[in-house]
Structure formats: structure tokens, C-alpha cells
SERO-4910 file (N, C-alpha, C, O; in steps of 0.05 Angstrom, whole numbers):
BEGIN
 pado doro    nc1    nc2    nc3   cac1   cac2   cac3    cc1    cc2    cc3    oc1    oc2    oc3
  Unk    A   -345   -397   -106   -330   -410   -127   -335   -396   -153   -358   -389   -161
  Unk    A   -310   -393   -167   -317   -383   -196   -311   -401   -217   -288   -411   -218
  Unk    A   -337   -405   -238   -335   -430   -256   -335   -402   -278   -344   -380   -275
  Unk    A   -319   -416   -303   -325   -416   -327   -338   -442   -349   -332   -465   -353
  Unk    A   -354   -426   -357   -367   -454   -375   -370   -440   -403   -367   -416   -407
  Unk    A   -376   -461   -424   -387   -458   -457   -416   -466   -466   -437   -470   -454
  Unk    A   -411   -467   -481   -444   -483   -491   -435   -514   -503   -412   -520   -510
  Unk    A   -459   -536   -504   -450   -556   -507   -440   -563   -530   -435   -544   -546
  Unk    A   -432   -596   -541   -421   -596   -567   -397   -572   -575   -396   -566   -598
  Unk    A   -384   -564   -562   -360   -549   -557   -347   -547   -580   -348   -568   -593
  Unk    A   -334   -529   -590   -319   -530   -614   -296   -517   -605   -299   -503   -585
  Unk    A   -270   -518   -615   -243   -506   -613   -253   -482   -602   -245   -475   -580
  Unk    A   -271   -466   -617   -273   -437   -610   -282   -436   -584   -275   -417   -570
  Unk    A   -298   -456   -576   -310   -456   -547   -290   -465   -527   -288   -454   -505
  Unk    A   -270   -489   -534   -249   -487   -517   -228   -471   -508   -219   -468   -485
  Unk    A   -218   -459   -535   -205   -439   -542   -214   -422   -519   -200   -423   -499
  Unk    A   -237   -406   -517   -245   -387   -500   -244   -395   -472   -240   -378   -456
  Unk    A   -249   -424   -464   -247   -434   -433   -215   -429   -433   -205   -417   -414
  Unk    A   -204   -436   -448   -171   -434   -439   -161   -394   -431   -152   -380   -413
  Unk    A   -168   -393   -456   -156   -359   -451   -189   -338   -430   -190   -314   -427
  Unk    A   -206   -354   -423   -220   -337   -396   -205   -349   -368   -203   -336   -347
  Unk    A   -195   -374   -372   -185   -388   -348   -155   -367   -342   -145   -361   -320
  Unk    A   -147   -361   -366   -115   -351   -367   -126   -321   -349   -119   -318   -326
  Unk    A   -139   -307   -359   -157   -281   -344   -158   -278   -310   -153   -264   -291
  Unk    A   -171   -307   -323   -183   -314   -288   -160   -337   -276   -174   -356   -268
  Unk    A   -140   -342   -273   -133   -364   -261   -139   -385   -240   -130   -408   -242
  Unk    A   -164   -371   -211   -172   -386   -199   -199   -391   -204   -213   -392   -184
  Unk    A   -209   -394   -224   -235   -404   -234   -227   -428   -242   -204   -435   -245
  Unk    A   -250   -443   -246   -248   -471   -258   -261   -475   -289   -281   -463   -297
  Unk    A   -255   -482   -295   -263   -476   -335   -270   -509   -333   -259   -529   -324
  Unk    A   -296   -502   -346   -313   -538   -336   -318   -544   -380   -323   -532   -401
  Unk    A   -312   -566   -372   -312   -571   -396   -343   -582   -408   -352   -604   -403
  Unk    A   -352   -567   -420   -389   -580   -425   -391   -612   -439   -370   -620   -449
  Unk    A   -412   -628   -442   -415   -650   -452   -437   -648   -467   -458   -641   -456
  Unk    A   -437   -651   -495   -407   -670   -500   -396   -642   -513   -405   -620   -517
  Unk    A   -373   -657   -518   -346   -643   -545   -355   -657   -573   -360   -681   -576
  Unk    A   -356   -635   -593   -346   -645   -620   -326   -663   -616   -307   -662   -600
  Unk    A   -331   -681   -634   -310   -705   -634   -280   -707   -631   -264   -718   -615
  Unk    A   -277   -688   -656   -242   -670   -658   -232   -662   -633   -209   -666   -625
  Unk    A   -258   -648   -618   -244   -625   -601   -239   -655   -576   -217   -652   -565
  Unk    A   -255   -679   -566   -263   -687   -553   -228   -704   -559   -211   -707   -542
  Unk    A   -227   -710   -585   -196   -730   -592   -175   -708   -583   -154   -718   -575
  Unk    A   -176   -680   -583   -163   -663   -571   -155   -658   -542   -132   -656   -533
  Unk    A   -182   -656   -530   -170   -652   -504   -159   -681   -484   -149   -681   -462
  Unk    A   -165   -702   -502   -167   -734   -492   -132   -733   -493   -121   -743   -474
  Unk    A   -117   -724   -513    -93   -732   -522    -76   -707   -512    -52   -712   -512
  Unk    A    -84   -679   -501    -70   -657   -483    -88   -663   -456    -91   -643   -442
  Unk    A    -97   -680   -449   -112   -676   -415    -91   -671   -395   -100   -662   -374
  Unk    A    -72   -674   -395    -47   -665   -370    -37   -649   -374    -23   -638   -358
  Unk    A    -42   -642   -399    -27   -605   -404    -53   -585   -397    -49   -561   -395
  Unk    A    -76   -594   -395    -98   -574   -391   -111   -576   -372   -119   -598   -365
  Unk    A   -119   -542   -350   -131   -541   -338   -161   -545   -331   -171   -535   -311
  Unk    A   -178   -562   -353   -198   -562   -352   -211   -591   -324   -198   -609   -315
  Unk    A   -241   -583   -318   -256   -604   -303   -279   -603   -319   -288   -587   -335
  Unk    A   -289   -627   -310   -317   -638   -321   -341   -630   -300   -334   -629   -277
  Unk    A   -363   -624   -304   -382   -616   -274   -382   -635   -253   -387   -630   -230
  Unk    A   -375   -658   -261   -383   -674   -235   -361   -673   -218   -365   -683   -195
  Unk    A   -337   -663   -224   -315   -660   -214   -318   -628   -187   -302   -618   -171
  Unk    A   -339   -625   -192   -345   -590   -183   -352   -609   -152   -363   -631   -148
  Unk    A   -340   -591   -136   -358   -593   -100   -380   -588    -98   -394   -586   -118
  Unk    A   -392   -585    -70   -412   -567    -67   -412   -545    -58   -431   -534    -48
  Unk    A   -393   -538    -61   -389   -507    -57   -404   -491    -72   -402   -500    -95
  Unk    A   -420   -469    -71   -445   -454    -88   -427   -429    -98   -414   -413    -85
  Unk    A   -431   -430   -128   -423   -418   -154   -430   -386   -152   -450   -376   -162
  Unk    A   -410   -370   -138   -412   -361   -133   -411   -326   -151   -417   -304   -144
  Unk    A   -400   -337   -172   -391   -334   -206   -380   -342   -227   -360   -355   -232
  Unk    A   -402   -329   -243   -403   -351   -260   -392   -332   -290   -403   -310   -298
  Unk    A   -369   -345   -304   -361   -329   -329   -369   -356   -356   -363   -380   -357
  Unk    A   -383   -339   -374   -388   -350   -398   -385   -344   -421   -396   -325   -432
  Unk    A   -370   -360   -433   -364   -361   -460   -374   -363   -493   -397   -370   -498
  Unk    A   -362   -360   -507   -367   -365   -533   -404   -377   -542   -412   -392   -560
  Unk    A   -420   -359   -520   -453   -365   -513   -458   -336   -494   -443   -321   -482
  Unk    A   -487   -337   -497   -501   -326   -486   -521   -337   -461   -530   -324   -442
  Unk    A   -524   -371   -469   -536   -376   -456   -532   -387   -433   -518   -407   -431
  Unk    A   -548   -372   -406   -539   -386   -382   -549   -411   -384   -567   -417   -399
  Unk    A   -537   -427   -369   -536   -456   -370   -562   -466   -332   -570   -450   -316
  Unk    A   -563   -480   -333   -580   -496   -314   -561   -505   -293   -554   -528   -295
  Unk    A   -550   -490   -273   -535   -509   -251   -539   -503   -221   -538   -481   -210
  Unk    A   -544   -527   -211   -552   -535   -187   -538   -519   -164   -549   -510   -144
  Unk    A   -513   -517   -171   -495   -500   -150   -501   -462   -146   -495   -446   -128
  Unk    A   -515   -459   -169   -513   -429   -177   -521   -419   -151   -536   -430   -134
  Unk    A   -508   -393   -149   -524   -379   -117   -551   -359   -135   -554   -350   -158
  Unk    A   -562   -359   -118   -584   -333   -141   -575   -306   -140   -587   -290   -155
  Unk    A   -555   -298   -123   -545   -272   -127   -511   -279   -147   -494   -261   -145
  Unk    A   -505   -296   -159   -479   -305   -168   -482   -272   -190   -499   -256   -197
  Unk    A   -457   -274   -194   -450   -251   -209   -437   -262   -241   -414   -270   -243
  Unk    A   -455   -261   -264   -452   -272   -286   -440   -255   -303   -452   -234   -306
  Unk    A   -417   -259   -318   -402   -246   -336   -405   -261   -370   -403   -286   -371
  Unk    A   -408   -253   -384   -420   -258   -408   -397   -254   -429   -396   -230   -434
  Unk    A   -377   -268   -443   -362   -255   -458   -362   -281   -486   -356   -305   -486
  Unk    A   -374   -261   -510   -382   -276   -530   -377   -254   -560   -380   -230   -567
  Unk    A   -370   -272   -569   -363   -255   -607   -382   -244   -622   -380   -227   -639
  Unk    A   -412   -263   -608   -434   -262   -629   -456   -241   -623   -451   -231   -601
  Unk    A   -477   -231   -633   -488   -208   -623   -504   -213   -615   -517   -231   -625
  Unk    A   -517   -195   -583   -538   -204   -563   -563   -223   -578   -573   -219   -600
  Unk    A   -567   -237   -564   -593   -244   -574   -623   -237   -556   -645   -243   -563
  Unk    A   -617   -221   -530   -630   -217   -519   -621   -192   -497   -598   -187   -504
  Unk    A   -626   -178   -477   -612   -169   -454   -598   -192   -438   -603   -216   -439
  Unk    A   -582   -183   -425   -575   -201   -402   -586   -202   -378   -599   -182   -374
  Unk    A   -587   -215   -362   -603   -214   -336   -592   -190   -311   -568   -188   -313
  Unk    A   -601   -179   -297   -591   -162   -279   -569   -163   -268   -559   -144   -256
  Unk    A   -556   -190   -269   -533   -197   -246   -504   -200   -263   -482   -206   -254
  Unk    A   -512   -194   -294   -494   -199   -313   -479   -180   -323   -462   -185   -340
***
């Protein structure tokens, strides 16, 4: 399975990017992190049927098989990850570190 995710507290720019990586990727799932900035949170509350987004608990157990990330660097903590998953990193801001081998 291929997830796209953000970092938490989400801002336009972070959704913004789940939308147009999802557009990239069309059969990925663009998971929406918790929480949202408030705005963004009154945002996607009032377009939820126009947008392709899910929440994690909404995820199977199917094991994450790639994983694309956004508007962050940082990988996130998830239970599904395979340990060989293949991580794609796509972010505005400048490294803060290397990326890991699989990235």
C-alpha cells in the first residue's frame, strides 16, 4: 500500500501538498494527520466529499509498503510500515539531516 502523509497540526501548505502528491500519485492514500490547525480542520470539515483524504484509522492492515512525505522531513511512527518500505521525501524546506537509505 502507498500512503502519503504530513506532519501534525497541518497547515494549508501541508494539505495543499497531500492533495497535489495524491494528484501525482492517484492510488495512494493521503492520510490526513491529527490534529489540523483549526482553519484548515473548518476546511476540510466543510469540503469532506469533495476530498480524497483518510484519517489513519481508516488504513487496513495491509503493510505500507510506500510511503511518500510531505511538506516534512520527518518520518512519522507507523505500525503498518514494512522495514524495507520505500520512502520518498518531498519538502520546500532544507535538509535537516540525511535521509535514511530507503529514501
Amino acid at each position: 500500500m502507498h500512503v502519503i502523509v504530513t506532519h501534525p497540526n497541518a497547515d494549508f501548505d501541508a494539505v495543499a501538498s497531500l492533495l497535489g502528491a495524491w494528484r501525482l500519485y492517484p492510488d495512494a492514500l493521503p492520510v490526513l494527520p491529527s490534529p489540523l490547525n483549526r482553519n484548515v480542520r473548518d476546511f476540510v470539515t466543510l469540503y469532506e466529499s469533495e476530498l480524497p483524504f483518510v484519517r489513519l484509522t481508516d488504513l487496513g492492515r495491509e503493510p505500507i509498503t510506500r510511503l511518500t512525505i510531505v511538506d516534512t522531513q520527518q518520518i512519522p511512527t507507523l505500525k503498518r510500515l514494512a522495514p524495507d518500505a520505500r520512502i520518498h521525501i518531498i519538502d520546500h524546506h532544507r535538509p535537516h539531516r540525511s535521509p535514511p537509505a530507503n529514501a
